[in-house]
C-alpha positions as CSV (number, residue, x, y, z in Angstrom):
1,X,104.4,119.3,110.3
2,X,102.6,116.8,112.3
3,X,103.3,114.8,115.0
4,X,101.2,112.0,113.8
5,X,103.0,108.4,113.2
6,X,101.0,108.1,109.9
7,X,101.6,109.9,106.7
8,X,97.6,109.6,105.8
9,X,96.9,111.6,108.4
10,X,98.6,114.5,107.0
11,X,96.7,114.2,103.7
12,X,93.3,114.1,105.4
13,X,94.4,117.2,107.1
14,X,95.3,119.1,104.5
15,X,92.5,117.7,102.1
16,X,89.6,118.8,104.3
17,X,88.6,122.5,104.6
18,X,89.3,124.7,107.7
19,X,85.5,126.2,108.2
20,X,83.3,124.9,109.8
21,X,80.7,124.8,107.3
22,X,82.6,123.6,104.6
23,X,84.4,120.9,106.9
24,X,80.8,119.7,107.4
25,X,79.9,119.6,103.7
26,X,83.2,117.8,103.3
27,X,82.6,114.8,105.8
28,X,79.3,114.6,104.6
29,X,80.2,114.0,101.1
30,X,82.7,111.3,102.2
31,X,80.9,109.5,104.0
32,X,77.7,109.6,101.3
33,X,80.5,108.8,98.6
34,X,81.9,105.7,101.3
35,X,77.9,104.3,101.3
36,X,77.7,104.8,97.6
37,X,81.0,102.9,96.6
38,X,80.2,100.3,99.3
39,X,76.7,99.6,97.8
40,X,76.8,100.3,94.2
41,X,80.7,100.3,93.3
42,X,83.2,103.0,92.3
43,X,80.8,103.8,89.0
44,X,78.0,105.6,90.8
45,X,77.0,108.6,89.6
46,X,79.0,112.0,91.4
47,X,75.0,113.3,91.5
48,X,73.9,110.6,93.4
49,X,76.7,111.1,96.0
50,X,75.8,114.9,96.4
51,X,72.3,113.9,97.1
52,X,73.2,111.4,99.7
53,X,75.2,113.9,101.2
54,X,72.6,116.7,101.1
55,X,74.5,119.7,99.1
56,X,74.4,120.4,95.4
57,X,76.0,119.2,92.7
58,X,78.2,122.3,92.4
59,X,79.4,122.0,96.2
60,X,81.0,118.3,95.6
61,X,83.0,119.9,92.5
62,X,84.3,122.5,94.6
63,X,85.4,120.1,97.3
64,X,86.4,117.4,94.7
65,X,87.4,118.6,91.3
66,X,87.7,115.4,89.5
67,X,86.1,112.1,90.6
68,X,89.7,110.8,91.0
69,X,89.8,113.4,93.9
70,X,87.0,112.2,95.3
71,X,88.1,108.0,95.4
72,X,91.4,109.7,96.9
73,X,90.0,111.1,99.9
74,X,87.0,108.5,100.5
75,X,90.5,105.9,100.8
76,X,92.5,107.9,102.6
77,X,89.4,108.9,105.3
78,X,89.0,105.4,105.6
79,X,92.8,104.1,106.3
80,X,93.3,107.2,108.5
81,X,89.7,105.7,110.7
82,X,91.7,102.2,110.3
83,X,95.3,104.0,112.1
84,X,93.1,105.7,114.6
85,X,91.3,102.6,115.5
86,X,94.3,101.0,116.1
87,X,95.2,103.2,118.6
88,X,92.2,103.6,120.4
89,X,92.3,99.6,120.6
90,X,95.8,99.5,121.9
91,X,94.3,99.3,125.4
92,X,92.6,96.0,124.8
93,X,94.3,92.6,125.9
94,X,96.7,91.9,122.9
95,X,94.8,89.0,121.3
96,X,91.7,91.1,121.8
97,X,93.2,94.4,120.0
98,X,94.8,92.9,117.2
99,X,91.8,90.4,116.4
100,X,89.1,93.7,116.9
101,X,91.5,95.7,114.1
102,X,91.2,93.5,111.6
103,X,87.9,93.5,112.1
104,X,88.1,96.6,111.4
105,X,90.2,96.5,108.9
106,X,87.8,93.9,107.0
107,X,85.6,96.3,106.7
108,X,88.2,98.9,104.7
109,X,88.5,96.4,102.6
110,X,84.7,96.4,100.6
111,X,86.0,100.8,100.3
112,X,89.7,99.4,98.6
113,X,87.9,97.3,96.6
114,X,85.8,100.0,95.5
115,X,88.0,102.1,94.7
116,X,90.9,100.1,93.6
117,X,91.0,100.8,89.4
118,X,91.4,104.5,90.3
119,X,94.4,104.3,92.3
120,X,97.2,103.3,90.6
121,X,99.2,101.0,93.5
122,X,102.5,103.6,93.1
123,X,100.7,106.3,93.7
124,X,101.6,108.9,96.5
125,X,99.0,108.5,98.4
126,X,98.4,104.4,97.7
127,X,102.4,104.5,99.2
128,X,101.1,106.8,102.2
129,X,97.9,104.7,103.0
130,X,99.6,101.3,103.0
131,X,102.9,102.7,105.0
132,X,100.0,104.5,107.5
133,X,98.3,100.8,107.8
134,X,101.5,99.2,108.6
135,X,102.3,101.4,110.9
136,X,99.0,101.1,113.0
137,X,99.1,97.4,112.8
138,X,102.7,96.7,113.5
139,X,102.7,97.4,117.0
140,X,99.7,95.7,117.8
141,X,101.0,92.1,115.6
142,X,104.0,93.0,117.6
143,X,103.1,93.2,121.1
144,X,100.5,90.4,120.7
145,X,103.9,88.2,120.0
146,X,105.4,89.8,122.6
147,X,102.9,88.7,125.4
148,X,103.0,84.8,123.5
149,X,99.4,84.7,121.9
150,X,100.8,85.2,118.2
151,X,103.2,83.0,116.4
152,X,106.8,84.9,116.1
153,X,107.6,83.5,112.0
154,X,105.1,86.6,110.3
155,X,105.2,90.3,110.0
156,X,102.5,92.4,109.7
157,X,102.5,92.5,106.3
158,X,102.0,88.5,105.9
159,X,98.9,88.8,108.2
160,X,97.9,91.9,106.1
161,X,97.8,89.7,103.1
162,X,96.2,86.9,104.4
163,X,93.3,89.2,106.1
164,X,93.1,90.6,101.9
165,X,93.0,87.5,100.3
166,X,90.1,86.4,102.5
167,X,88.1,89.1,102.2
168,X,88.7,89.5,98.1
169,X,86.7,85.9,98.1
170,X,83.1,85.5,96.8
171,X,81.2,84.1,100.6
172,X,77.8,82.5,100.7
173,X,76.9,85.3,103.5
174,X,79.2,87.4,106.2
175,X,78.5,84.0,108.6
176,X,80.5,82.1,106.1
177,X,83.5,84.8,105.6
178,X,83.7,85.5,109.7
179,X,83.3,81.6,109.6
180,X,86.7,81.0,107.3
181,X,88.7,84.2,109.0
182,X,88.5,82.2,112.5
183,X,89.7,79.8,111.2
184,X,92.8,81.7,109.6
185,X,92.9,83.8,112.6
186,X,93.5,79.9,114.3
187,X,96.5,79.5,112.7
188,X,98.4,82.8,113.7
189,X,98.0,81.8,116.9
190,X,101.1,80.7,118.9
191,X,102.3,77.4,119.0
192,X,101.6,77.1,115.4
193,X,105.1,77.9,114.0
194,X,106.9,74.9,112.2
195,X,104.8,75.5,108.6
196,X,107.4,74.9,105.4
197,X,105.8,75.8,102.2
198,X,106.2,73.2,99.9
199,X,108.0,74.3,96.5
200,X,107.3,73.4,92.7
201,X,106.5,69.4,92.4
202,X,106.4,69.0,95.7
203,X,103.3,71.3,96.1
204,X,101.6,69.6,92.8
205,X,102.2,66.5,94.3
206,X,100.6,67.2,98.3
207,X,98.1,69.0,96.2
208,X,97.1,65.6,94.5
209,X,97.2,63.3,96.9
């Protein structure tokens, strides 16, 4: 069993083979499969990603048997680099390490995306990513509140969301989407506390005015 805080890191672990040479065939295939997805989307063709990576055709199936298999452990690489990065920042001045995460987790978001159709969001190992990413961002949301630089009224998974929703929208360029999250990143600052969402008519009618 692992010590590890984050269930994803257990499935990396026991996903990626224990020799050397196969370890490095492995990585390699995620990472070309990561590019691939990133660039061309989830329907690229399982040749092309052996090619990036260097290694035959037959050496991706024996790593990956399906191309389900595959999507799974391109994800769950990516939100185990997200949990890792968040303790590597944990040094940084709160508002520093919990703004540079979701940086970083900005950028998992174009490998969700990706891969999103093929993982069903009750899956095993959607559940372990998603507890693994709360986990690694809690402490930093929390401790950033702590030291009085983030509003106290949201959890991490209402910052989680926001930080999604932003990143799921069509941009002119990356200026424009780094552009709108400062300005979203603005309002989870402290001091900001006292919002009320409006309900039903009430909304329709702000909305109109």
């Amino acid at each position: 069993m692992s010590d590890s805080p984050f269930p994803v890191s257990e499935i990396v672990a026991s996903r990626r083979p224990h020799r050397k040479d196969a370890a490095r065939n492995y990585d390699a295939l995620v990472t070309a499969a990561r590019e691939a997805f990133a660039e061309r989307g989830a329907d690229v063709s399982l040749e092309d990603v052996a090619r990036r990576a260097g290694v035959g055709i037959g050496t991706l199936y024996r790593n990956f048997p399906t191309r389900r298999d595959l999507f799974e452990s391109v994800y769950a690489d990516e939100v185990n680099a997200l949990c890792r990065a968040a303790v590597d920042l944990a040094g940084l001045e709160p508002w520093a390490a919990l703004t540079s995460w979701l940086d970083r987790f900005t950028g998992y978001m174009v490998t969700k995306r990706a891969v999103r159709e093929a993982l069903n969001d009750e899956s095993e190992i959607f559940q372990a990513c998603r507890d693994s990413m709360y986990a690694a961002g809690g402490p930093l949301l929390e401790r950033a509140q702590k030291a009085g630089v983030v509003r106290t009224d949201m959890e991490i998974g209402d910052l989680l969301r926001m930080v999604s929703g932003i990143t799921a929208t069509a941009f002119e360029d990356d200026a424009q989407r780094d552009r709108v999250l400062g300005i979203a990143l603005d309002g989870v600052r402290a001091g900001r506390q006292g919002f009320r969402p409006l309900g039903g008519g009430a909304r329709l009618r702000a909305v109109r005015r």
